[in-house]
N, C-alpha and C positions, 0 to 999 in steps of 0.2 A: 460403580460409582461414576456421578457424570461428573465434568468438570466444576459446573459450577454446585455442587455439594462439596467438590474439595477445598474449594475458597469460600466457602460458608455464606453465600448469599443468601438474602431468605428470598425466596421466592413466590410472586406469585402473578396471576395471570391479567391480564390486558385484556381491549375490546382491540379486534383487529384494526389497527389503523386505519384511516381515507390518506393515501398517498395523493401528494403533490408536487409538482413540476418547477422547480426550486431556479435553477436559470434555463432559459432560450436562448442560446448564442444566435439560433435561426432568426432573431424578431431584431438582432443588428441589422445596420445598414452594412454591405460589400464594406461604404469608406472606413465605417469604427471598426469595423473588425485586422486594421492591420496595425501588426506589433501589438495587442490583446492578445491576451490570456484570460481561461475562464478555468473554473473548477468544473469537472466532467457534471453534467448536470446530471442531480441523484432527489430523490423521491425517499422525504422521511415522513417517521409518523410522530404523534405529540411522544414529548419528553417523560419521563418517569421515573423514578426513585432507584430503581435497579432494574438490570437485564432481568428480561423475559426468559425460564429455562425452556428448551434447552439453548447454550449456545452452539446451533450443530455448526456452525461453521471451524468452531475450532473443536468442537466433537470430531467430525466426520474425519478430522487428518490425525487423531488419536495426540493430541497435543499434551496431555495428561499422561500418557503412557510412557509418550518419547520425554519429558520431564524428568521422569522416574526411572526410565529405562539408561537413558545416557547422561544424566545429571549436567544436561543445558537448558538454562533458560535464556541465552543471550552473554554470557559474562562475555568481557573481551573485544565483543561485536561493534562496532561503531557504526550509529546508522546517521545519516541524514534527510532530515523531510522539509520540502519547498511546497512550500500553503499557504494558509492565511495567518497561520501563528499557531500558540496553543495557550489554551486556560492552565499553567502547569498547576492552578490553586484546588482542582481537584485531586477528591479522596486518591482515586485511583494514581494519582501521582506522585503520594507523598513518599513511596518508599525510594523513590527515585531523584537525579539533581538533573534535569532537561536545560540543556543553556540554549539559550534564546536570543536571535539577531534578528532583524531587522532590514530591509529594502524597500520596503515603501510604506506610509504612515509616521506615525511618531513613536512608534512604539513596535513592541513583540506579539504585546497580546490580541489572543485569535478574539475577533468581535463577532466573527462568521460560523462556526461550529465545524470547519469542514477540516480544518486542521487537528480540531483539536478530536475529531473524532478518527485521525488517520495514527496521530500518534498516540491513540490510546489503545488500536489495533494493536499497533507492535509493543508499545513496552508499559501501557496501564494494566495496573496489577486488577487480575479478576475477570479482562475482555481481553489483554492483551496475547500475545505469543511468546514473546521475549522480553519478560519483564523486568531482567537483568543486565541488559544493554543497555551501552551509554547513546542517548540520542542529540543529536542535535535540531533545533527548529527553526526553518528561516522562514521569514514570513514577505512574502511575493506577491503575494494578493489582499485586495480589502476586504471591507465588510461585506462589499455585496460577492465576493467572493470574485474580485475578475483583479487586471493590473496589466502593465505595461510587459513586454516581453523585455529591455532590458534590464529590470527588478529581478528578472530569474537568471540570466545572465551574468550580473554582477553576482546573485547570490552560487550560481555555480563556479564563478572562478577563484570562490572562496574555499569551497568544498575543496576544488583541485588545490588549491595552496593545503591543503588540511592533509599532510601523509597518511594519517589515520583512518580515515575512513575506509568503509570497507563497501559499504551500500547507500543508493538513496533511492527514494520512493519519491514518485513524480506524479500525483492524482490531479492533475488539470492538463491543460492541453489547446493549442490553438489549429485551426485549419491552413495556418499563413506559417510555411518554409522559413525558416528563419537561418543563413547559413553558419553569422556567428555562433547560433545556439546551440549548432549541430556540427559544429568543430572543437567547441569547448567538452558537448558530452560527448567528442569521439577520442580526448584527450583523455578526461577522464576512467570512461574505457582501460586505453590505452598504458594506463596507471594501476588497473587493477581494480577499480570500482564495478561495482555490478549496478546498471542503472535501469530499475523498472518504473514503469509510466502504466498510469492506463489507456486505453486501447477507445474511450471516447463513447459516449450512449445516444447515436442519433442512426441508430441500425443501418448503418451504411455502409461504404465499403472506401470515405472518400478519407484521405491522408489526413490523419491528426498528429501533429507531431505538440511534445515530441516523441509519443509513440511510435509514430512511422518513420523514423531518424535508423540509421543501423545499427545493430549492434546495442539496440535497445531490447530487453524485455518487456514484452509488449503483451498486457493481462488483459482478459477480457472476462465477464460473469456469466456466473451457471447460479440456478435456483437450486431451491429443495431436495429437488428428484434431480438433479444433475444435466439439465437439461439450457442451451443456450439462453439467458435473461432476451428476454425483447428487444430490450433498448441494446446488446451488443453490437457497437460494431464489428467490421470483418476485414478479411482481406490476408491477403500470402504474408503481413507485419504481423498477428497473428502469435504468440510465441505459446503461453499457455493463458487456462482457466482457472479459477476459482471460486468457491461461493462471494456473491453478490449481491443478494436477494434478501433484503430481509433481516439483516443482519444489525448487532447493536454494539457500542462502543460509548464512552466518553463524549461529553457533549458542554456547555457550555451552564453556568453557573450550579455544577455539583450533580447535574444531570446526564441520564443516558437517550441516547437515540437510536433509534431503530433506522435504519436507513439503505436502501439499493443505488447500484452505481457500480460503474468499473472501478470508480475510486476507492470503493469496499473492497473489492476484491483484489487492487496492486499492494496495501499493506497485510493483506495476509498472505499474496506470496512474498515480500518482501520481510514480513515476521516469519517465516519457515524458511528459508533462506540464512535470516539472520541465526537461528537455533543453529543452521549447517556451519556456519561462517563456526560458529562459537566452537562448538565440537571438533572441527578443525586447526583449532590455535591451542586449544582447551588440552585436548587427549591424543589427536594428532602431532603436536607442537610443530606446526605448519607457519611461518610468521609473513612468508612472501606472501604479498597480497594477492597479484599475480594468478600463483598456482592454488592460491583458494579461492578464487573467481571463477576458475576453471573448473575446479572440483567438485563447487558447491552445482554451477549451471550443468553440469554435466549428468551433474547426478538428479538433478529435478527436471532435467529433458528425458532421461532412461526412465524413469518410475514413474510416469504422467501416466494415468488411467486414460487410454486410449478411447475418446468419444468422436462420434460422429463417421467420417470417411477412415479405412485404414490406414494409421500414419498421420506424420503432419499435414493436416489442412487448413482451407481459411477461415475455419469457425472455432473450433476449438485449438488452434495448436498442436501442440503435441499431445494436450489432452489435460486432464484434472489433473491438480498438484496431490499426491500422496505422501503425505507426512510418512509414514510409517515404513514405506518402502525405502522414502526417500532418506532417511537415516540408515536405514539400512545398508544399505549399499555407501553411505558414506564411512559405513565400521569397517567393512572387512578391507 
């Protein structure tokens, strides 16, 4: 049975998309690009009434099994996502209450799609991974999907005031150091937060933070057959992979999208992460943040499908996220 026969979608097929080139950070001048912030720029195809089966992204890490197998979906988990906002008025949303703030605009709600298809990764029921975690949405960027770098600042020294959290997922990213940004998520850190970003799609190897920041989880995308996305970039920041390619979630007036992007692939490590996190508080009854930050990365740096050079390298990390291992090793 695949996953998506277990959530009962009906299913049916599509014309292959024509993918398009969504933002250019490259076609800024040097001067606009300082203190911006953009969304990792990701390549969707038109919008459609329901996912396309399969969804092997969350196929491929047995996400259905480990459902069944260890009876998490997220309960417990507290995540945070810094985007454009989200449409919480979708289907996919409603078994859930997503509280929504605000840092730039007038408002929560995503106008951009890019939010609201990160938080539909981790906790929309039917695309998501964790559809039983409590989310929070801060919205940091506009409609054209970009924003000022202290909008993410403020909205992470919210996060840190927030004991509860446990994770946050970071899909944009700037080329420009920023050092208050990068003391805030080292506090963060420092608290027990597990902080993943993506890792940026202009196949380079030049610092995106705040993926290149330390002591970040730093994701980058694999296709189909498992193999490095084009647009990844690289580099020893580097942490792991996951599907990027192709992939469909939550989108913006009741619709889904198909879309590629490191952005795709930080909340689905950051949705198997959160299943760890849950499992850990859940049946472990673990409650320091701390040593479930520790436990959950430890255990999804040991069970990464080792791709590319042996060991951690600068393309793959440590290698593919494995769901199934990677519970595993968080039971015994």
């Amino acid at each position: 049975m695949s996953l998506v026969d277990w959530i009962e979608f009906k299913i049916f097929q599509v014309s292959p998309p024509e993918f398009r080139f969504l933002y250019q950070i490259s076609r800024l001048s040097s001067s606009s690009l300082i203190n911006m912030l953009v969304v990792t720029p990701d390549w969707v195809g038109a919008p459609v009434a329901s996912p396309v089966e399969p969804l092997y992204d969350l196929d491929s890490m047995g996400i259905l099994s480990l459902w069944l197998e260890y009876g998490v979906r997220g309960q417990q988990a507290n995540v945070s996502v810094l985007d454009t906002g989200v449409d919480d008025t979708h289907a996919s949303f409603a078994h859930t209450n997503i509280l929504k703030k605000y840092f730039i605009s007038k408002n929560a709600v995503d106008q951009n799609g890019h939010g609201t298809w990160v938080c539909g990764k981790i906790v929309g029921r039917g695309v998501g991974i964790a559809p039983e975690c409590s989310l929070t949405s801060y919205k940091v960027l506009d409609a054209n999907g970009s924003g000022e770098t202290k909008a993410s600042i403020k909205a992470l020294k919210a996060v840190l005031a927030d004991k509860h959290v446990n994770i946050i997922n970071l899909s944009f990213g700037s080329p420009i150091f920023s050092e208050e940004q990068n003391q805030i998520i080292q506090q963060l850190v420092a608290a027990g937060v597990i902080v993943v970003a993506a890792s940026g799609n202009y196949a380079s190897n030049t610092p995106f933070y705040p993926g290149s920041y330390p002591n970040v989880l730093t994701v980058s995308a694999t296709d189909k057959n498992n193999v490095l996305a084009d647009f990844s970039d690289y580099g020893e920041q580097i942490d792991i992979v996951a599907p990027g390619v192709g992939c469909y979630s939550t989108f913006l007036n009741g619709q889904f999208h198909e879309m590629s992007g490191t952005s795709m692939a930080t909340p689905i490590v950051t949705g198997l992460l959160t299943l760890g996190i849950s499992y850990l508080k859940r049946v472990k009854r673990i409650s320091d943040r701390k040593e479930i930050a520790v436990k959950a990365l430890s255990a999804l740096e040991k069970t990464a499908t080792d791709l590319g050079s042996k060991g951690k390298d600068s393309y793959y990390g440590f290698g593919l996220v494995n769901g199934l291992d990677y519970m595993r090793i968080l039971s015994t």
